[in-house]
DSSP file (Angstrom, degrees, kcal/mol; ACC not computed):
  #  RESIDUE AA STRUCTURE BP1 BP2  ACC     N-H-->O    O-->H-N    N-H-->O    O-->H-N    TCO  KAPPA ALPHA  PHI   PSI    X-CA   Y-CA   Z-CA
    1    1 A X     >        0   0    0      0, 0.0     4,-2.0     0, 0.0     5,-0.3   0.000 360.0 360.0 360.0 -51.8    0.0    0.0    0.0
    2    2 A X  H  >  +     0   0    0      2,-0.2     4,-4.4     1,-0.2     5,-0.0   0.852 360.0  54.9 -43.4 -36.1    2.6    2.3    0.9
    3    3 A X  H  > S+     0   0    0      1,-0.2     4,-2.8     2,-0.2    -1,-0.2   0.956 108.5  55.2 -66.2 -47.7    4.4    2.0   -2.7
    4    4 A X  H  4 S+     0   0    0      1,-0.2     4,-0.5     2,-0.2    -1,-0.2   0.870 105.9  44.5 -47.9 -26.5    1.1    2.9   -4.1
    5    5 A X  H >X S+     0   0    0     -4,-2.0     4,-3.0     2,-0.2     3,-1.0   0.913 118.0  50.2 -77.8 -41.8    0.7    6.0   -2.2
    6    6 A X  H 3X S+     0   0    0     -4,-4.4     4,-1.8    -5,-0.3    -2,-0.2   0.939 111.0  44.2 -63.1 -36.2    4.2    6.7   -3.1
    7    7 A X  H 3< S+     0   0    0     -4,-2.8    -1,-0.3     2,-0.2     4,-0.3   0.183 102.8  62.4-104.4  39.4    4.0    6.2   -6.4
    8    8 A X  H <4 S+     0   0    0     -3,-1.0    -1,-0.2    -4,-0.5    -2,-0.1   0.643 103.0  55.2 -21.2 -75.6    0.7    8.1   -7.0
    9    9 A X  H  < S+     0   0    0     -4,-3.0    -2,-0.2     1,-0.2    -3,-0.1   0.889 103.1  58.2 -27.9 -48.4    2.7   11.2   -5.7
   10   10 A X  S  < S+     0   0    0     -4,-1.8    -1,-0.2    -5,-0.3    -3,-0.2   0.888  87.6  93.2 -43.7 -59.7    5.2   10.2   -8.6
   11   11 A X  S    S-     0   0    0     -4,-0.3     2,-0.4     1,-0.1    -3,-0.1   0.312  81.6-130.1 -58.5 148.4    2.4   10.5  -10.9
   12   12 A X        -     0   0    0      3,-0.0     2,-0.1     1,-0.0    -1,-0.1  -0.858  25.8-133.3 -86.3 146.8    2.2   14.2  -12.6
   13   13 A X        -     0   0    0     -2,-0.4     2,-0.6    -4,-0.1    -4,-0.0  -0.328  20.2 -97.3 -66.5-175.9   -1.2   15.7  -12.3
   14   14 A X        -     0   0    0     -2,-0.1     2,-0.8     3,-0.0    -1,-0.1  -0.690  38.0-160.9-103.5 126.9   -3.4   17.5  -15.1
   15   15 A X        -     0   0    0     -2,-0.6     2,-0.1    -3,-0.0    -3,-0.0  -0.835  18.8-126.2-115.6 137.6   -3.1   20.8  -14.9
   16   16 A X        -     0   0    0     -2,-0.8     2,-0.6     1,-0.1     0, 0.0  -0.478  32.4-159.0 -55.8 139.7   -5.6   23.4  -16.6
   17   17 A X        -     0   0    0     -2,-0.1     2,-0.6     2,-0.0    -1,-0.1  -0.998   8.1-169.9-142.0 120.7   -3.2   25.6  -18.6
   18   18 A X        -     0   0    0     -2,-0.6     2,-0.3     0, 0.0    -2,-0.0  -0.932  10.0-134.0-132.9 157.8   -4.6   28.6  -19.3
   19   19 A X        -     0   0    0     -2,-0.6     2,-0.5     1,-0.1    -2,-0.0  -0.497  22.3-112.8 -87.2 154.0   -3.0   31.3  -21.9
   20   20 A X        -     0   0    0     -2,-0.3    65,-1.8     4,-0.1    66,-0.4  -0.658  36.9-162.4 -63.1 125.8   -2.6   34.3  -21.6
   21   21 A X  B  >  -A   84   0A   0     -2,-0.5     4,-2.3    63,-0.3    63,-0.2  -0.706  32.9-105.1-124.0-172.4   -4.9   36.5  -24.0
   22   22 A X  H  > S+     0   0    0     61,-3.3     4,-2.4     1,-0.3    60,-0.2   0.884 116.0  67.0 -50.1 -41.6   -4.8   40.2  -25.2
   23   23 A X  H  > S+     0   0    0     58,-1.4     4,-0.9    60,-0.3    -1,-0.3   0.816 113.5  31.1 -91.1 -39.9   -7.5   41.2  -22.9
   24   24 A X  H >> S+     0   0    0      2,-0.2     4,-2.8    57,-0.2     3,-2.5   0.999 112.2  59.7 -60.4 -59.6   -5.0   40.5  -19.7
   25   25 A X  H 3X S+     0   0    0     -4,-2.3     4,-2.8     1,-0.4    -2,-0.2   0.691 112.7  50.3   5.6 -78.3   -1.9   41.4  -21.6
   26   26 A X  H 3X S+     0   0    0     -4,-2.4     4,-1.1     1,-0.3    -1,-0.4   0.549 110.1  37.9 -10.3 -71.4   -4.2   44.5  -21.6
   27   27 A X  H << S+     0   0    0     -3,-2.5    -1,-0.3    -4,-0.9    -2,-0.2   0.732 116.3  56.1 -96.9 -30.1   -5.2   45.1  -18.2
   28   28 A X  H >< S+     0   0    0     -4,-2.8     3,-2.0     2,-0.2    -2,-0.3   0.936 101.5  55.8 -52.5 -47.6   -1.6   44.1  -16.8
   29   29 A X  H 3< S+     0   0    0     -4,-2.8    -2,-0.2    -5,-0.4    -3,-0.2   0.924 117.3  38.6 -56.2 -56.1    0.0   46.6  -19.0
   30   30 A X  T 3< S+     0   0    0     -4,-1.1    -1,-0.3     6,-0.1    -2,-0.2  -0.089 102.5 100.1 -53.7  10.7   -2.6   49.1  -17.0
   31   31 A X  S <  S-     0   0    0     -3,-2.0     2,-0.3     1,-0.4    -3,-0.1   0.736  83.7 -48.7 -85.3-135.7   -2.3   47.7  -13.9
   32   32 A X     >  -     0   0    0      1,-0.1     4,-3.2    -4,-0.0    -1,-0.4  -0.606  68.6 -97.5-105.6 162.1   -0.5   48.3  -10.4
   33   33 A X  H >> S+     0   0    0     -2,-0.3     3,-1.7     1,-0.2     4,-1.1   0.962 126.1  51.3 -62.1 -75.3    3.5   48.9  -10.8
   34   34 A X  H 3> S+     0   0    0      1,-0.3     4,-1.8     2,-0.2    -1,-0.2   0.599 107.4  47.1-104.7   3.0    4.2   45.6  -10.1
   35   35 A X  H 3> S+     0   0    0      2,-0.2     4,-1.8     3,-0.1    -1,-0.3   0.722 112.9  57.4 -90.9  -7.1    1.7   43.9  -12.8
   36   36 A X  H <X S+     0   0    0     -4,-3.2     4,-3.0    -3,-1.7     3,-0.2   0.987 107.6  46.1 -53.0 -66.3    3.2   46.5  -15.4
   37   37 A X  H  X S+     0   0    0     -4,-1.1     4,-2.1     1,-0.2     5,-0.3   0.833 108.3  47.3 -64.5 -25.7    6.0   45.4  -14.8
   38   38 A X  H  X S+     0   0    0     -4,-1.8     4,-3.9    -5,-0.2    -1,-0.2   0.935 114.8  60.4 -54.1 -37.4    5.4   41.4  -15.0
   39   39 A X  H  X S+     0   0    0     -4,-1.8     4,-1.1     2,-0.3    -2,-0.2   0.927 101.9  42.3 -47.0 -65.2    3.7   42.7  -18.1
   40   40 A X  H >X S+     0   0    0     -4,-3.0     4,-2.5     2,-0.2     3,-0.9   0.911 109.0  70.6 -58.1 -53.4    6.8   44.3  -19.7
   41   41 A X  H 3X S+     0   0    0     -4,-2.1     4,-2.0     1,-0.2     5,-0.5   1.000 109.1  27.3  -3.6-103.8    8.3   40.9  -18.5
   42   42 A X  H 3< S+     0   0    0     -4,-3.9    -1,-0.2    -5,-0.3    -2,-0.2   0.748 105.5  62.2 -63.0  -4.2    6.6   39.1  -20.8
   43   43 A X  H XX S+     0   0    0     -4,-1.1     3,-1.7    -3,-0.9     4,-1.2   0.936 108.8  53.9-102.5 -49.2    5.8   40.7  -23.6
   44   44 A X  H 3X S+     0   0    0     -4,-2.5     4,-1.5     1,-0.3     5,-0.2   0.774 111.7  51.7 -56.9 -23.0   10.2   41.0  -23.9
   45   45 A X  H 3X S+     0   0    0     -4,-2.0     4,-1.0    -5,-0.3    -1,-0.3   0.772 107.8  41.2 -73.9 -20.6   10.1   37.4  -23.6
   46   46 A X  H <> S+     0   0    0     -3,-1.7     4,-0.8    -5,-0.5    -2,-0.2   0.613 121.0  53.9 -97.2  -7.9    7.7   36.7  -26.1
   47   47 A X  H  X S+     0   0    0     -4,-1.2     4,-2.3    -5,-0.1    -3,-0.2   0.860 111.5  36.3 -75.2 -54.3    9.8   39.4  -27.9
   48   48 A X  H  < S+     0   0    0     -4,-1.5    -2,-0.2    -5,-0.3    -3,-0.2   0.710 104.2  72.9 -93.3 -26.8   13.3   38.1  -27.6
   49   49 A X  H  < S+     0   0    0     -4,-1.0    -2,-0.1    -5,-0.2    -3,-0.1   0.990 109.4  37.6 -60.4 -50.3   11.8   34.3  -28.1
   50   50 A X  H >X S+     0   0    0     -4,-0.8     3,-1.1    -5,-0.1     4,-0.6   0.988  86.0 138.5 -44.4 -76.2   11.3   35.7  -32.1
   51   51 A X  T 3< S-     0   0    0     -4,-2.3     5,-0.2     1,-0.3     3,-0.1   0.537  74.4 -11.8  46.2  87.7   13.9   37.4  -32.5
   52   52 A X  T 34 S+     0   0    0      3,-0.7    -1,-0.3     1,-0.2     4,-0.2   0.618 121.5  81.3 -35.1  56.7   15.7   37.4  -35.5
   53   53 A X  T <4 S-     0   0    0      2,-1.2    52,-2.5    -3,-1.1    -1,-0.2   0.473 130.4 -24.3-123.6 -65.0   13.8   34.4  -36.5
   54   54 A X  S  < S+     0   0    0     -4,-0.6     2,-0.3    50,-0.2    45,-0.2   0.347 141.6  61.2-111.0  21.3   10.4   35.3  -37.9
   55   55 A X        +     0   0    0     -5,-0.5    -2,-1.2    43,-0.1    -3,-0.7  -0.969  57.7 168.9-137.8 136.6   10.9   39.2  -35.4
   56   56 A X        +     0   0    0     41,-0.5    42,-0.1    -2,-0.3     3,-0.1  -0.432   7.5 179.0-147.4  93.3   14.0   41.5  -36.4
   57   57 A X        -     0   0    0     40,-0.2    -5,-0.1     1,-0.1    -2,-0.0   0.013  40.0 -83.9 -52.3 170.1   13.7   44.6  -34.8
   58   58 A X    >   -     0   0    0      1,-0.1     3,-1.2     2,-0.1    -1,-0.1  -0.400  46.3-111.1 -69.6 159.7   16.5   47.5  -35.2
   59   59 A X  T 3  S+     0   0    0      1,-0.2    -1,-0.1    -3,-0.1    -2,-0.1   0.484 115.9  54.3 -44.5 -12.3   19.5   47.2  -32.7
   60   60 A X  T 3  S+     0   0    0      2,-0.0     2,-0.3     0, 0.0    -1,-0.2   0.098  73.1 136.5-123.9  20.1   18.7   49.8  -31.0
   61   61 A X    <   -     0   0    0     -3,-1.2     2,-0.2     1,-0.0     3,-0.1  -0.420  45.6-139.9 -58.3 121.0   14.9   49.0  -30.0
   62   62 A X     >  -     0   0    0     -2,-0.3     4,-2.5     1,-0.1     5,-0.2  -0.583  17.6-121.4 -81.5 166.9   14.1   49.9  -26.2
   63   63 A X  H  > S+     0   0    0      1,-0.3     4,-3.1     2,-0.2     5,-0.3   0.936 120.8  55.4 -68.1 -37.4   11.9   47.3  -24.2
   64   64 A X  H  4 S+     0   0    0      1,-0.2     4,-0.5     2,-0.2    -1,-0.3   0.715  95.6  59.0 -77.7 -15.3    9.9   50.3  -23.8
   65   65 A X  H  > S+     0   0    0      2,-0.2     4,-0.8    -3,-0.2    -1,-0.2   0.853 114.2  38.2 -24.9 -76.6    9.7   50.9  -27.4
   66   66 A X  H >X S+     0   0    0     -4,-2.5     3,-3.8     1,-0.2     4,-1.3   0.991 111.7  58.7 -63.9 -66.7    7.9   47.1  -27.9
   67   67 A X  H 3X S+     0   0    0     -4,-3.1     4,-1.3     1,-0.3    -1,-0.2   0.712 108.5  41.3 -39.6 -28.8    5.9   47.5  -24.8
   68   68 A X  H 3> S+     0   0    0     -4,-0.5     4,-0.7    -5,-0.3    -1,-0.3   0.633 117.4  51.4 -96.2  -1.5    4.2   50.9  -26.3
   69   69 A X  H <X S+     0   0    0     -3,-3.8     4,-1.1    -4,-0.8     3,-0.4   0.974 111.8  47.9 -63.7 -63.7    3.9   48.9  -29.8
   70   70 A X  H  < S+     0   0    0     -4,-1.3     4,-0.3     1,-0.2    -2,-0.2   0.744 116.2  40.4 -35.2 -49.9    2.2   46.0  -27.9
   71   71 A X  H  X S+     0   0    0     -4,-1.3     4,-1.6    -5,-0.4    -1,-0.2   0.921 112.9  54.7 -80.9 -24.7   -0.4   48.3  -25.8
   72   72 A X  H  < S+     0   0    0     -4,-0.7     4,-0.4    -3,-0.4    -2,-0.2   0.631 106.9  48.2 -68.8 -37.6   -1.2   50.4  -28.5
   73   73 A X  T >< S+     0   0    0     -4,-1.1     3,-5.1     2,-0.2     2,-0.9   0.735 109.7  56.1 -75.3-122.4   -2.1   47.6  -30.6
   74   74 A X  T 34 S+     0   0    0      1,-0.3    -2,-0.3    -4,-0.3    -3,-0.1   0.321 110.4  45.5  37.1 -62.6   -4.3   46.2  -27.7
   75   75 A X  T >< S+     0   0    0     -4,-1.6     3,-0.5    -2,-0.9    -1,-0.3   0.872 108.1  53.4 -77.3 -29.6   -6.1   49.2  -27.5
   76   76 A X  T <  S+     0   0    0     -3,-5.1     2,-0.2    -4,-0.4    -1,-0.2   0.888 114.5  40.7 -76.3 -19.0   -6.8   49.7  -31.2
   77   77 A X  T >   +     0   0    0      1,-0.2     3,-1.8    -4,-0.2     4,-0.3  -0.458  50.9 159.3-146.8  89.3   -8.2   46.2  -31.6
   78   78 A X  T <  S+     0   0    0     -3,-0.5    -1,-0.2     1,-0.4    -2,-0.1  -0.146  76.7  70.6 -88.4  17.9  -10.4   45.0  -29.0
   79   79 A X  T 3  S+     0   0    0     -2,-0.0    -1,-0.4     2,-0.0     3,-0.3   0.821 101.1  46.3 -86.7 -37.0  -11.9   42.6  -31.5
   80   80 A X  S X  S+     0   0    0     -3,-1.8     3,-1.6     1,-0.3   -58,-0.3   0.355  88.1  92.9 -99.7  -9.5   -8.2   40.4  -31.4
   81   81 A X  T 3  S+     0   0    0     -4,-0.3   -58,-1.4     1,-0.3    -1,-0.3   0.597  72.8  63.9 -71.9  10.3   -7.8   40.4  -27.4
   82   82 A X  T 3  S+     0   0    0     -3,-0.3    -1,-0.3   -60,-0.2    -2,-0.1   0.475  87.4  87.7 -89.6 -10.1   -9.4   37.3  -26.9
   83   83 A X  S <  S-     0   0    0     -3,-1.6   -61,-3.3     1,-0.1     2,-0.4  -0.218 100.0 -77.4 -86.2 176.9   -6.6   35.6  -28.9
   84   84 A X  B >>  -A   21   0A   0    -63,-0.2     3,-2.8     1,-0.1     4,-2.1  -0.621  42.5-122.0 -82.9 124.6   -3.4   34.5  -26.9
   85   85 A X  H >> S+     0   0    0    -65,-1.8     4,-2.3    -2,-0.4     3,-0.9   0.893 104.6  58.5 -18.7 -63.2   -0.7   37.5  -25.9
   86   86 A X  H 3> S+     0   0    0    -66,-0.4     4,-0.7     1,-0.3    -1,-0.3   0.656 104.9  35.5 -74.2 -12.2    1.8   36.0  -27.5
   87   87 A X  H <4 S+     0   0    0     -3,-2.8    -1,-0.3     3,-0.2     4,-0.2   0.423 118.3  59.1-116.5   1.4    1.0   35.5  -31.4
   88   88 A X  H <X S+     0   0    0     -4,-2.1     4,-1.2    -3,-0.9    -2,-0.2   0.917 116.6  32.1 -44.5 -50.1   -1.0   39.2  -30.7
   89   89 A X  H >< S+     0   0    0     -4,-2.3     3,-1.7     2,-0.2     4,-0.3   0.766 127.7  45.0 -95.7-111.3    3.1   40.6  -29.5
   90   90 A X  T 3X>S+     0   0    0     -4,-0.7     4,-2.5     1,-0.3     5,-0.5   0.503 118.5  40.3 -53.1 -56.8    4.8   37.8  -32.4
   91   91 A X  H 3>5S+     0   0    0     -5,-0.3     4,-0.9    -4,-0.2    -1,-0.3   0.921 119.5  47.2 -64.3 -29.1    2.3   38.8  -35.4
   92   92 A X  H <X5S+     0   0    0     -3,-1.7     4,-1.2    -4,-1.2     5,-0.4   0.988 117.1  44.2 -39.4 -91.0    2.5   42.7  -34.3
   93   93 A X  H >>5S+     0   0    0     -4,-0.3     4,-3.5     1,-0.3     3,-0.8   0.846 117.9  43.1 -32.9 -69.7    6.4   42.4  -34.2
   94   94 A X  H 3<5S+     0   0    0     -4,-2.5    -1,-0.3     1,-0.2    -2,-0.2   0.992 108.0  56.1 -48.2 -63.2    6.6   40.4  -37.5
   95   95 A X  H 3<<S+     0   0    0     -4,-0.9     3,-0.2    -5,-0.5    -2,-0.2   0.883 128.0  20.5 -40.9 -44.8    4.0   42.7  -39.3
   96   96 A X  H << S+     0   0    0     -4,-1.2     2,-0.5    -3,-0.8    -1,-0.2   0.772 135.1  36.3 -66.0 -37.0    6.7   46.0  -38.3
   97   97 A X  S  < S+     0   0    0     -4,-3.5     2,-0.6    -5,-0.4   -41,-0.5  -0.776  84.1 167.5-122.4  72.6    9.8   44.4  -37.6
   98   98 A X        -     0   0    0     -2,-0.5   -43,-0.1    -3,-0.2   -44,-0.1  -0.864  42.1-116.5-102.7 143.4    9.6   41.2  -40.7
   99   99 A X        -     0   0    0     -2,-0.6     2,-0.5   -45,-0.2     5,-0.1  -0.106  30.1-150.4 -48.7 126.4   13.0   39.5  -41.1
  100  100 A X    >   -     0   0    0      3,-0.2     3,-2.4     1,-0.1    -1,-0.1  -0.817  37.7 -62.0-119.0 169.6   14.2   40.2  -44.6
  101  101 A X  T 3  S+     0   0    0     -2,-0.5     3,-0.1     1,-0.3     4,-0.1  -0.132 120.6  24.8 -47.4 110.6   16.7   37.6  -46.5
  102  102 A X  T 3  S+     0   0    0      2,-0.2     2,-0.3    -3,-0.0    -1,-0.3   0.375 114.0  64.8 122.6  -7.7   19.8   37.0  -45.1
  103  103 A X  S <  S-     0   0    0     -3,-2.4     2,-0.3   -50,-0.1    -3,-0.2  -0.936 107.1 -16.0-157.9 107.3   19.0   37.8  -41.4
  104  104 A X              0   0    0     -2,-0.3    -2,-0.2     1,-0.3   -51,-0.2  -0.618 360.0 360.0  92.0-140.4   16.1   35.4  -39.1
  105  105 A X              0   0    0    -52,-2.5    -1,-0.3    -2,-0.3   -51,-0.1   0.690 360.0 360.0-101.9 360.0   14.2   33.4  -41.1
């Protein structure tokens, strides 16, 4: 009995995974100081994960730079927040910043 219990523990549960959409993205970005900042926090991860692969911004982009692309977009099209944060920030990025031949993809 005991092995069972132990290896029960073992077992991973199922976990609910939920995405992030626009419409948090959204209300973080507007939030208290410290969910701005988790905000800014992710949207430079989902930022730098692209990156000269399908995103290549100038060398000299600031975080704060993406971060006002990213809310600004957000605001303008409150039909697309339901979609997940992150291909709203990667299709944004790409759509300004697209990788041309010879650099990303």
């Amino acid at each position: 009995m005991k092995k069972i219990f132990i290896a029960c523990l073992l077992v991973p549960t199922i976990a609910n995974a939920e995405f992030l959409s626009g419409n948090r993205l959204l209300s973080d970005l507007n939030g208290t100081p410290m969910e701005r900042m988790l905000a800014l926090g992710y949207v430079m991860g989902v930022a730098d994960t692209f990156t000269n692969s399908t995103v290549c911004p100038p060398d000299n982009v600031t975080a704060g730079q993406v971060q006002d692309i990213v809310k600004k977009h957000l605001e303008q099209n409150p039909a697309s927040r339901h979609y997940t944060a992150d291909s709203l920030i990667r299709n944004k990025l790409q759509e300004i910043w697209p990788c041309r031949s010879g650099r990303g993809a």
